[in-house]
VOGU-3710 file (C-alpha; in Angstrom, 3 decimals, decimal comma):
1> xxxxxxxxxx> -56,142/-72,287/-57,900  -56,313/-72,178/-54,019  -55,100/-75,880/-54,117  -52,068/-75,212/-55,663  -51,491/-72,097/-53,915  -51,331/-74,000/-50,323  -48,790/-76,829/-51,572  -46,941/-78,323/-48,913  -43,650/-76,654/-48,447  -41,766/-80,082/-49,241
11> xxxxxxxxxx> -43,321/-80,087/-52,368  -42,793/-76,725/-53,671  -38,836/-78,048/-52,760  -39,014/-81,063/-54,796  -40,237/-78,945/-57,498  -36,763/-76,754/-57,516  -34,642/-79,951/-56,884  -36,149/-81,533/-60,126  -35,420/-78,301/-61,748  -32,120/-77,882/-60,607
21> xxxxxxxxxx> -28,430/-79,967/-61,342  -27,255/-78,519/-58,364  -30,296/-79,569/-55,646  -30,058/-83,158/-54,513  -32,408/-84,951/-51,887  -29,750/-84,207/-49,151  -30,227/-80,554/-50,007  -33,925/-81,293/-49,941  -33,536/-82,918/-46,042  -31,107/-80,127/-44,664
31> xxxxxxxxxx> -33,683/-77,316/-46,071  -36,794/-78,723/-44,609  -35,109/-79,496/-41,540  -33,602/-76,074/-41,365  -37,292/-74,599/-42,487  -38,440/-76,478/-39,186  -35,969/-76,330/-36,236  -35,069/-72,231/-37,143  -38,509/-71,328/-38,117  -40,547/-72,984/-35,507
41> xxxxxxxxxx> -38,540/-74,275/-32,454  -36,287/-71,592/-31,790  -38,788/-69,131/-32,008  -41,490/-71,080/-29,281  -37,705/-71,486/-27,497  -37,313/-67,853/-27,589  -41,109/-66,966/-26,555  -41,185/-69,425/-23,868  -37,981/-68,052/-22,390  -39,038/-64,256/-22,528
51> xxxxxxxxxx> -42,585/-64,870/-21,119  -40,291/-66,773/-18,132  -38,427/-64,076/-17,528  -41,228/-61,765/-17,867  -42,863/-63,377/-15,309  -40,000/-63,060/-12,917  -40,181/-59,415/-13,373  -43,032/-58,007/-12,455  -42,170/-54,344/-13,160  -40,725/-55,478/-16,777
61> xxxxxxxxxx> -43,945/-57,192/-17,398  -45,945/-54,443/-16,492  -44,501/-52,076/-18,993  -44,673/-54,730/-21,896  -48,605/-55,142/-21,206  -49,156/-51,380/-21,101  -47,538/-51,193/-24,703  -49,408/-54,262/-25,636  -52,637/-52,601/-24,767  -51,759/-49,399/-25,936
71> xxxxxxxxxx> -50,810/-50,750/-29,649  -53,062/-53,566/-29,797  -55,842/-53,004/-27,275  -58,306/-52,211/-30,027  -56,857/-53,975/-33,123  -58,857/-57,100/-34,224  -57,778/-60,645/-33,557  -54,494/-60,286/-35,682  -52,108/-57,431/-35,391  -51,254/-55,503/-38,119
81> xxxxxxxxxx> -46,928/-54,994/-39,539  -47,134/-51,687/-38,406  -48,246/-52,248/-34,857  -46,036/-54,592/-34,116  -43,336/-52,181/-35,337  -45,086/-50,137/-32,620  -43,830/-52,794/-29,958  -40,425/-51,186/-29,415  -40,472/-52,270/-25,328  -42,052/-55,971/-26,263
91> xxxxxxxxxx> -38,689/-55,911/-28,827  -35,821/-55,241/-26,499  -37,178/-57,906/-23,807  -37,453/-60,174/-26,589  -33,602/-59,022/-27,457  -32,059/-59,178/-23,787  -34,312/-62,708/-23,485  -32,205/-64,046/-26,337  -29,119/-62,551/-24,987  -29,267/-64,893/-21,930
101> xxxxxxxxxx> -30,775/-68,054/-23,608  -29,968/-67,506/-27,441  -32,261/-70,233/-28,677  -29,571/-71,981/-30,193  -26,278/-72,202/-27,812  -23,407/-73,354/-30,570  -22,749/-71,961/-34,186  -20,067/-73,941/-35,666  -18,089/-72,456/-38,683  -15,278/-73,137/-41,371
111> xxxxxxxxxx> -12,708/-70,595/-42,010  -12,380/-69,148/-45,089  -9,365/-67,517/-44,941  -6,136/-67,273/-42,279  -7,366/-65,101/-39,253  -5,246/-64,231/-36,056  -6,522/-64,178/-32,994  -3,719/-62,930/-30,044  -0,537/-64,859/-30,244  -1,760/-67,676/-33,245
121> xxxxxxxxxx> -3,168/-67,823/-36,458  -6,451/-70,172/-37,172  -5,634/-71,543/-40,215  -8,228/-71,650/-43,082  -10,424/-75,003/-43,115  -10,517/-74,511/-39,253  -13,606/-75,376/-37,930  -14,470/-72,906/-34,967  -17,295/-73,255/-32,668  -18,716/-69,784/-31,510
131> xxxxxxxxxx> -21,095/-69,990/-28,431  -23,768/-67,344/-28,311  -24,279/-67,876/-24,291  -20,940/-67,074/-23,292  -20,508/-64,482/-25,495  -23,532/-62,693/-24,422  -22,339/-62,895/-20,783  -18,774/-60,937/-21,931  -18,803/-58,200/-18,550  -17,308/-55,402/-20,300
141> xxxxxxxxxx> -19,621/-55,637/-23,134  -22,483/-56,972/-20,653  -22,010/-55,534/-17,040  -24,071/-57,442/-14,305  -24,305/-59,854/-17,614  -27,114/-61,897/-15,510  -29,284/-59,479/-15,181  -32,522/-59,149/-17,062  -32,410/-55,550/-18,333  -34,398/-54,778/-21,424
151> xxxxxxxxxx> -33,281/-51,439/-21,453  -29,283/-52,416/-22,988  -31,487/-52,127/-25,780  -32,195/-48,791/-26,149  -30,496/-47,512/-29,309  -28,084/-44,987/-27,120  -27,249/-47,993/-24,767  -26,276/-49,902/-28,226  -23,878/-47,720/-29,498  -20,811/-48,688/-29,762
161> xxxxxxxxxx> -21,306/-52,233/-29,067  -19,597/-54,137/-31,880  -22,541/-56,102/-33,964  -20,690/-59,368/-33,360  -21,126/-59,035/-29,554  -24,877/-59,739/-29,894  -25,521/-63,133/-32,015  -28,586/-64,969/-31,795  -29,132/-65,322/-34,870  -25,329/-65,532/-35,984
171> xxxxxxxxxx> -23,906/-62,585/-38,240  -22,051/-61,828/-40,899  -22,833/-63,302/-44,414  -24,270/-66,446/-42,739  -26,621/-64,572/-40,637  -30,123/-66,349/-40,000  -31,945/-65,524/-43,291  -35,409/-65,436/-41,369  -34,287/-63,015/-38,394  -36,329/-60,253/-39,298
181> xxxxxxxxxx> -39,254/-62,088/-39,567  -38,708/-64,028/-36,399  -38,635/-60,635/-34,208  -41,838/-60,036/-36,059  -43,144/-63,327/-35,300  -42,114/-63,713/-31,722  -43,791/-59,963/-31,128  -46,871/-61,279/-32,485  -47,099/-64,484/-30,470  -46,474/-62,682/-27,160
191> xxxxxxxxxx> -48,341/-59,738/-28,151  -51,177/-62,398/-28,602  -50,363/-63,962/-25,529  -50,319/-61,313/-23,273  -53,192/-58,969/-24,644  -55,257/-61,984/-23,247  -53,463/-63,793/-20,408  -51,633/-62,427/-17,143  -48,503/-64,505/-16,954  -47,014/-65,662/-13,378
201> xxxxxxxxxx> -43,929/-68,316/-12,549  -44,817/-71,246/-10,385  -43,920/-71,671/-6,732  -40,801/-73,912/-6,591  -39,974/-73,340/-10,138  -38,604/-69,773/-10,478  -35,204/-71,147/-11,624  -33,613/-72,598/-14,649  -31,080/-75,526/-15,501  -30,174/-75,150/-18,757
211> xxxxxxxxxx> -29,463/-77,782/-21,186  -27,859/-78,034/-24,418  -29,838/-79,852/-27,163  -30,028/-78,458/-30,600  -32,077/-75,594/-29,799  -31,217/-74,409/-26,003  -33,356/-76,108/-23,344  -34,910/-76,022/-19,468  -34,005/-79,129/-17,803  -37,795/-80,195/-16,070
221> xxxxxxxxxx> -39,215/-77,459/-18,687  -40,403/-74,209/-17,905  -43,138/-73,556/-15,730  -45,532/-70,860/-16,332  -49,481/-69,884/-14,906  -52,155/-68,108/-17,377  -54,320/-66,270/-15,842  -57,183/-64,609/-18,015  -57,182/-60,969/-17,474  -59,877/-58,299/-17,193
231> xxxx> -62,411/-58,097/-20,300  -61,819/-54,704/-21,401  -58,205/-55,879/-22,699  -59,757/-58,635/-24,242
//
């Protein structure tokens, strides 16, 4: 019935655990704390952080909330997968967003296997911590690497750009398994946003100090004015 169809997530885990050797209540823990820090605070980290810089760019904006209208101007209340497939411009800001403030700033792994790097060898068992932010601000992959340009996302402007030079979401085996539905997400939520609201920065508060928490953070917060706009793109 409807009841058991809306369970509580937690429960539906207990449920495995007590059908599973190999699922104990730490398991239990790190999955609902992974269910809520990558599938809820990164991705308001990753919409507040776009709409910021957004906001900051007037000319950006303006191009995001002609698409916005243009795909979802006369869709009902919530967008449908293919429109928000449509949002191809709404995407790459989203994408060069990330690049500058990856929601979360460290990925720490565990070698597998011997791998050299220059003059050395990391040995396996290494642990390695890979940092997203610096990565993404590499000039010769990146060049003016503080810039806000959506447009190193168009699919020429990617080629050739090794797939491990661009890792919000990690890569590789151990990838984010949620990514794709995250873009999807986050397209929705500004798509929302902005089909309704104009979006402006605050006087005083046009720049960031990041800090490093678990997800990636703006020291003070970010500051942000709504403005309703016009009816007709209500």
């Amino acid at each position: 019935d409807l009841s058991q169809r809306r369970r509580p997530l937690v429960d539906r885990i207990i449920e495995i655990a007590d059908q599973s050797n190999n699922f104990n209540d730490e398991d239990i823990i790190q999955e609902v704390c992974t269910f809520m820090l990558a599938g809820q605070e990164s991705v308001a980290t990753a919409v507040t952080f776009t709409l910021f810089l957004l906001a900051k760019h007037p000319d950006v904006l303006s191009r995001v909330l002609d698409e916005v209208d243009a795909v979802l101007g006369e869709l009902p209340d919530v967008p449908t997968l293919g429109a928000l497939r449509k949002l191809c411009y709404t995407e790459q800001c989203i994408k060069e967003a990330l690049r500058l403030y990856p929601s979360v700033p460290i990925v720490a792994r565990t070698l597998s296997e011997d791998v050299p790097m220059g003059k050395v060898t990391l040995p396996k068992g290494c642990q390695v911590i890979i940092t997203p932010y610096a990565t993404h601000r590499i000039p010769h992959i990146y060049p003016d690497p503080e810039k806000f340009d959506p447009d190193r996302f168009l699919p020429e402007n990617m080629r050739g750009i090794h797939p491990y030079a661009y890792i919000p979401f990690s890569a590789g085996p151990r990838i984010c398994i949620g990514y794709k539905f995250a873009m999807l997400e986050m397209k929705m939520l500004l798509g929302e946003i902005l089909r309704k609201y104009h979006v402006t920065t605050i006087p005083g508060k046009e720049e960031l100090r990041i800090k490093y928490r678990i997800t990636i953070r703006a020291s003070g917060g970010v500051w942000l004015q709504f403005t309703p706009r016009e009816a007709q793109v209500l």
